[in-house]
DSSP file (Angstrom, degrees, kcal/mol; ACC not computed):
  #  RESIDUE AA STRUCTURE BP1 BP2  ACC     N-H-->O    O-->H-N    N-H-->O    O-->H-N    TCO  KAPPA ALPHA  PHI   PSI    X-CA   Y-CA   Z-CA
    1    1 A X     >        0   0    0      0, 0.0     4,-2.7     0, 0.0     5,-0.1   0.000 360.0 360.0 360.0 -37.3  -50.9    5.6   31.6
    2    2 A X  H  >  +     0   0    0      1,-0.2     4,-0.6     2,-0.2     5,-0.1   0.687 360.0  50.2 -65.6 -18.4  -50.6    2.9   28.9
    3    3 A X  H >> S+     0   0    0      2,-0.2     4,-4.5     3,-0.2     3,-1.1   0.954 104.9  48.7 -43.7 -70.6  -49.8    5.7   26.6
    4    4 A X  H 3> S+     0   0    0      1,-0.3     4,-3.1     2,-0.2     5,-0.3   0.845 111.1  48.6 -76.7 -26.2  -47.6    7.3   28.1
    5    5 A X  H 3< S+     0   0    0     -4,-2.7    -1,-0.3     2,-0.2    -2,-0.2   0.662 113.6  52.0 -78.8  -1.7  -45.4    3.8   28.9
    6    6 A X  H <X S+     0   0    0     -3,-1.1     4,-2.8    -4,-0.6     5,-0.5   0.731 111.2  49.5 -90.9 -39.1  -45.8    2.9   24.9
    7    7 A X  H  X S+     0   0    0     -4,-4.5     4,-3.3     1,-0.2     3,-0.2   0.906 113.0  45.0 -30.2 -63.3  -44.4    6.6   24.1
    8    8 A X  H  X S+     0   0    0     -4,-3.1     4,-1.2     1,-0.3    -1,-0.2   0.678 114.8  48.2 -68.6 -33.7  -41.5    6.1   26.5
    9    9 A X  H  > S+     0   0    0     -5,-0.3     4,-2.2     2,-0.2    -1,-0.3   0.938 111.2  48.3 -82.2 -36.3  -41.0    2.8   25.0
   10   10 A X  H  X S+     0   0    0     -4,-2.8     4,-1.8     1,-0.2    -2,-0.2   0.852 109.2  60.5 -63.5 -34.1  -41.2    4.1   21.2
   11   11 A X  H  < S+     0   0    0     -4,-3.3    -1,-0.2    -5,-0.5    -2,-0.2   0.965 109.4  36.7 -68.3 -32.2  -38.8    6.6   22.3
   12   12 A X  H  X S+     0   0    0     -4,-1.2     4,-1.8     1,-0.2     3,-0.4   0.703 105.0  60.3 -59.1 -31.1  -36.3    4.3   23.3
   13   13 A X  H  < S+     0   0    0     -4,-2.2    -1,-0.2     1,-0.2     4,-0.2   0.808 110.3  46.6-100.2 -18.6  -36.4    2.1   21.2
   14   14 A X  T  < S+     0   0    0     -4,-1.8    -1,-0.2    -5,-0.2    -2,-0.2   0.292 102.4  57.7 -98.4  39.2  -35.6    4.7   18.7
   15   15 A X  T >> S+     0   0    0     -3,-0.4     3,-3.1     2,-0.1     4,-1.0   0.656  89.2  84.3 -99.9 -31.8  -32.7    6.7   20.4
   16   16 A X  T 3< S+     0   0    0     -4,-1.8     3,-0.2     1,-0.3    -2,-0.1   0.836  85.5  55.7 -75.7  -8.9  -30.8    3.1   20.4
   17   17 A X  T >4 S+     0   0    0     -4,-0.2     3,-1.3     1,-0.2    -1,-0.3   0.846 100.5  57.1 -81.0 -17.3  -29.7    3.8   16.8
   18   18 A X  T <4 S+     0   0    0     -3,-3.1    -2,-0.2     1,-0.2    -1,-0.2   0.814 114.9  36.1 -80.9   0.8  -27.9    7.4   17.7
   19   19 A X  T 3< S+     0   0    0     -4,-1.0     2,-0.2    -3,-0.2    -1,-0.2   0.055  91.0 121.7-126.1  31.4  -25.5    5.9   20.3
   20   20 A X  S <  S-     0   0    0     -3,-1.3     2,-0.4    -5,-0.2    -3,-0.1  -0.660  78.6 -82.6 -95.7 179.0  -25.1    2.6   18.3
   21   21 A X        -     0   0    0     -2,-0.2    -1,-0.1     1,-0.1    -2,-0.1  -0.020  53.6-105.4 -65.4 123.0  -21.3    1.8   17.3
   22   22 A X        -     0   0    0     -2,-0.4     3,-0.1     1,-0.2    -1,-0.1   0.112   9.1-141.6 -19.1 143.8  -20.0    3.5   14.1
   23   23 A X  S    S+     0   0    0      1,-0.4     2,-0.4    54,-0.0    -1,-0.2   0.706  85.8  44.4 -98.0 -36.5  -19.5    1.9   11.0
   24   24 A X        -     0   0    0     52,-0.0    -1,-0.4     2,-0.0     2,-0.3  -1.000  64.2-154.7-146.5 145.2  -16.3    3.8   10.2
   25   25 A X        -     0   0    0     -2,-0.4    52,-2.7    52,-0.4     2,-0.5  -0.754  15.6-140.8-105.3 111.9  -13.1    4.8   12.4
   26   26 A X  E     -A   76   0A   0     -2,-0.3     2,-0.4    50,-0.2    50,-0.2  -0.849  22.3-176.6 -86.7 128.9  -10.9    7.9   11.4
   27   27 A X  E     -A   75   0A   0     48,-4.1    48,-2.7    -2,-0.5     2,-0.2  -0.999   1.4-178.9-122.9 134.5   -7.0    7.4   11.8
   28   28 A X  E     -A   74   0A   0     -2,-0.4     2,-0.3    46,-0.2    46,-0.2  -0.801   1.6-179.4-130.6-157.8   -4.9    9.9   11.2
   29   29 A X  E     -A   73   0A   0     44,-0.8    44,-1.0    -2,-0.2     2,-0.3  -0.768  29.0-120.2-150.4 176.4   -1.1    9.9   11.4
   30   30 A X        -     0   0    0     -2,-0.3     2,-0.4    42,-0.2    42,-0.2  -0.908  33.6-160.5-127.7 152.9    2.2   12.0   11.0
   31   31 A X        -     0   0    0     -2,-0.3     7,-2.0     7,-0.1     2,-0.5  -0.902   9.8-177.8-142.2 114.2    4.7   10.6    8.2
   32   32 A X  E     -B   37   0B   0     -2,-0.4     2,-0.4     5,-0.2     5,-0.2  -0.766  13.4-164.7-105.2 164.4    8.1   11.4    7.9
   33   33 A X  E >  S-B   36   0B   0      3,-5.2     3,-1.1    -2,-0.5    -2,-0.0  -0.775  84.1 -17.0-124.0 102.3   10.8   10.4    5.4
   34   34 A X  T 3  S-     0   0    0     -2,-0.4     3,-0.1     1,-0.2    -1,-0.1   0.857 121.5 -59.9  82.3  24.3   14.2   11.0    6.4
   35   35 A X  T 3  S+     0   0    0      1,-0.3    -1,-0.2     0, 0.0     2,-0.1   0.030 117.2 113.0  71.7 -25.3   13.3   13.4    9.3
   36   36 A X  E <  S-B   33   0B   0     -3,-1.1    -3,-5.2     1,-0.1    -1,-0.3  -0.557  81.2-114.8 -80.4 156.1   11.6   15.6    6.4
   37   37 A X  E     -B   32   0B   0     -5,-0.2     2,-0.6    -2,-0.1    34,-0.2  -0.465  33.6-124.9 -94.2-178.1    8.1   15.8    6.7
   38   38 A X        -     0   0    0     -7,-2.0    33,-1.4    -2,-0.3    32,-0.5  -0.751  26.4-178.0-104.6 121.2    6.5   13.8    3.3
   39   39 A X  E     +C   69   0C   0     -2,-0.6     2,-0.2    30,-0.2    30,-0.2  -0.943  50.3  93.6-122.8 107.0    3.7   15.9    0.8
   40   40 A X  E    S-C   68   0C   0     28,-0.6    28,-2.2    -2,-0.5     2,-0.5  -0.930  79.0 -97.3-170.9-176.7    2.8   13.5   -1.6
   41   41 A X  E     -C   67   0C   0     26,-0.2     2,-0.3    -2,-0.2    26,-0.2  -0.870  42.2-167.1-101.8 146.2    0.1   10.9   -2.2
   42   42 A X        -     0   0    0     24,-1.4     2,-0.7    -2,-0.5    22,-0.1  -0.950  29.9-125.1-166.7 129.6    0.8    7.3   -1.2
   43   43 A X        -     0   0    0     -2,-0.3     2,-0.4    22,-0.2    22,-0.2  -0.378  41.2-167.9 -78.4 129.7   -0.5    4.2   -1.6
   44   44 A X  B     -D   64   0D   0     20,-1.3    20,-2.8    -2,-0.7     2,-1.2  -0.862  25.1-135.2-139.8 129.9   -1.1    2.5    2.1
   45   45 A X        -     0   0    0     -2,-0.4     2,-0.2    18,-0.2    17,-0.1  -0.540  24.5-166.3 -75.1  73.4   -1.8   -0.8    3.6
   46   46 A X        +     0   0    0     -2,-1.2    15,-1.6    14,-0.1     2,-0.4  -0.219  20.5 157.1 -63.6 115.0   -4.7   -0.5    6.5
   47   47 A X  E     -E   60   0E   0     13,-0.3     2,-0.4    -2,-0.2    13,-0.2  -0.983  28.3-153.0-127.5 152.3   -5.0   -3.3    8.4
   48   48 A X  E     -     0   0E   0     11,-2.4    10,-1.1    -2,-0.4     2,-0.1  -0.920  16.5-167.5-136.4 118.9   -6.5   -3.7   12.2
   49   49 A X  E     -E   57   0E   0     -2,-0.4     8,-0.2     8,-0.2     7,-0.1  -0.372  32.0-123.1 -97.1 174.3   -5.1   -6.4   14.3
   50   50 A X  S    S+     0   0    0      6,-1.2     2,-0.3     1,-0.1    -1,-0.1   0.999 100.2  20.6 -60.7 -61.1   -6.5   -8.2   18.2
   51   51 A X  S  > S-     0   0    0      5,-0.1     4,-0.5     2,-0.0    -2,-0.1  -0.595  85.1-110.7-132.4 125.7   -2.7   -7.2   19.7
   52   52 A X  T  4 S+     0   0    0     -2,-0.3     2,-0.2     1,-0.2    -3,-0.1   0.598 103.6  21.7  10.8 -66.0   -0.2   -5.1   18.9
   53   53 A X  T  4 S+     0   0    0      0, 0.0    -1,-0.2     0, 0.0    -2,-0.0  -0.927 137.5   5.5-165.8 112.8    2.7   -7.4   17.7
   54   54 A X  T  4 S+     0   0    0     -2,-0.2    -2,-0.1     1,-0.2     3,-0.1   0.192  88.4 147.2  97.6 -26.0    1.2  -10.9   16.5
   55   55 A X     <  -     0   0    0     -4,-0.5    -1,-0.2     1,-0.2     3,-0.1  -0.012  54.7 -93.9 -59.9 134.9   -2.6  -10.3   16.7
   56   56 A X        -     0   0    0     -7,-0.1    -6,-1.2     1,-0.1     2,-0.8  -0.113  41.7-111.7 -55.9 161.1   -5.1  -11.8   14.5
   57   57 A X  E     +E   49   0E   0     -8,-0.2    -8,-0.2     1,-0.2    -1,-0.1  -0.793  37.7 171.1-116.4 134.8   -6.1   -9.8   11.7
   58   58 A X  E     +     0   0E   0    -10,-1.1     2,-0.2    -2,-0.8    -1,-0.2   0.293  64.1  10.9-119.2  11.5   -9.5   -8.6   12.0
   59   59 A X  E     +     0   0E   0    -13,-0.0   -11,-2.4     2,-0.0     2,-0.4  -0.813  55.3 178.1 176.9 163.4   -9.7   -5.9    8.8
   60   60 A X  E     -E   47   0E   0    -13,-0.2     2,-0.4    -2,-0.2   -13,-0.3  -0.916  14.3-175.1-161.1 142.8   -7.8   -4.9    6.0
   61   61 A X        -     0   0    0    -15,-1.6     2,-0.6    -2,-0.4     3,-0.2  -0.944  24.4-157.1-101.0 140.4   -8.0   -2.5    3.1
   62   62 A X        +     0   0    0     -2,-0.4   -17,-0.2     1,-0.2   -18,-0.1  -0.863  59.4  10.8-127.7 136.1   -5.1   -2.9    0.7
   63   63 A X  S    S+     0   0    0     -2,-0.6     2,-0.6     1,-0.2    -1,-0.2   0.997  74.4 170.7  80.0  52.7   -3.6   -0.2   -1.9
   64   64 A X  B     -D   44   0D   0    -20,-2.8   -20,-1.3    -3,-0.2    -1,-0.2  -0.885  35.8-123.2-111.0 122.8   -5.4    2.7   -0.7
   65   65 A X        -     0   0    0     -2,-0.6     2,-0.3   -22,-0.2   -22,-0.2  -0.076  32.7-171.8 -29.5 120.8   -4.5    6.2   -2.1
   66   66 A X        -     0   0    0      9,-0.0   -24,-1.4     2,-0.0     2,-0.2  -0.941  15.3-143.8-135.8 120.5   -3.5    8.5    0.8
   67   67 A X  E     -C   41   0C   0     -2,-0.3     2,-0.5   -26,-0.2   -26,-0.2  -0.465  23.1-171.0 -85.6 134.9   -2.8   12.5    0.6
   68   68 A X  E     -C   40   0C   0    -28,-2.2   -28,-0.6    -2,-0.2     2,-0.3  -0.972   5.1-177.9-106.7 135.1   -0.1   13.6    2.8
   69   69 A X  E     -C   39   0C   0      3,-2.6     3,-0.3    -2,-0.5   -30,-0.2  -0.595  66.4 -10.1-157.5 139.4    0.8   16.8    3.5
   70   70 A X  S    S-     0   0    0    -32,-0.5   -31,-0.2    -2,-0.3    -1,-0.1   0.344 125.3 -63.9  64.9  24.9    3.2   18.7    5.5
   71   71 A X  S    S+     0   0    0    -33,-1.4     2,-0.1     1,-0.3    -1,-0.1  -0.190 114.8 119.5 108.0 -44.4    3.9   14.8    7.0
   72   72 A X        -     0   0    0     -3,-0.3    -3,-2.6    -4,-0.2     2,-0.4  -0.193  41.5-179.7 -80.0 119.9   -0.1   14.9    8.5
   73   73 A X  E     -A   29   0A   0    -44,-1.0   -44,-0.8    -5,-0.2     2,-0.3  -0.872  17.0-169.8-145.6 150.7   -2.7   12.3    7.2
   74   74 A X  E     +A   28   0A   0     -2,-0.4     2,-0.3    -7,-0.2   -46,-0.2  -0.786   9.9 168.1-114.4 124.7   -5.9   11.6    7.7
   75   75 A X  E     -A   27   0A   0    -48,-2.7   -48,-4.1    -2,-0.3     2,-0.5  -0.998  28.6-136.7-145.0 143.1   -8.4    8.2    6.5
   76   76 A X  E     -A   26   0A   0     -2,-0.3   -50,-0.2   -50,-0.2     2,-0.2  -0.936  26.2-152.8 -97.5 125.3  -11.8    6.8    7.3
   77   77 A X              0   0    0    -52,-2.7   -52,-0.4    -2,-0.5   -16,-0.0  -0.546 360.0 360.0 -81.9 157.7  -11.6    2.8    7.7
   78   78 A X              0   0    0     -2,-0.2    -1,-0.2   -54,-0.2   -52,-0.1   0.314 360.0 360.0 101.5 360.0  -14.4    1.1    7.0
């Protein structure tokens, strides 16, 4: 019996790394310019605030290259 309850515990205790939280977030986005949609590469400020409007800022990448195209783009934070 003591077996089987140290299996059951080795099993757990390595399953809690597939459901911990990610290390990197995909955002992706639509971009227009001028009602046309935008194909070009462009350099973009990520930041992720607490709030909306006003929120502390709680990550940032700055100047990062981003392909658009036909307006859709896609980035991994983090």
């Amino acid at each position: 019996m003591k077996k089987l309850t140290l299996g059951i515990l080795v099993l757990a205790i390595l399953s809690v790394g597939a459901f911990a939280v990610p290390n990197q977030l995909t955002y992706s986005g639509r971009l227009l310019q001028n009602g046309a949609l935008v194909n070009a590469t462009l350099p973009m400020d990520l930041k992720i605030y607490t709030d909306l409007t006003a929120g502390t800022l709680l990550w940032q990448e700055l100047g990062v290259n981003v392909d658009v195209k036909q307006g859709i783009y896609s980035v991994i934070l983090g």
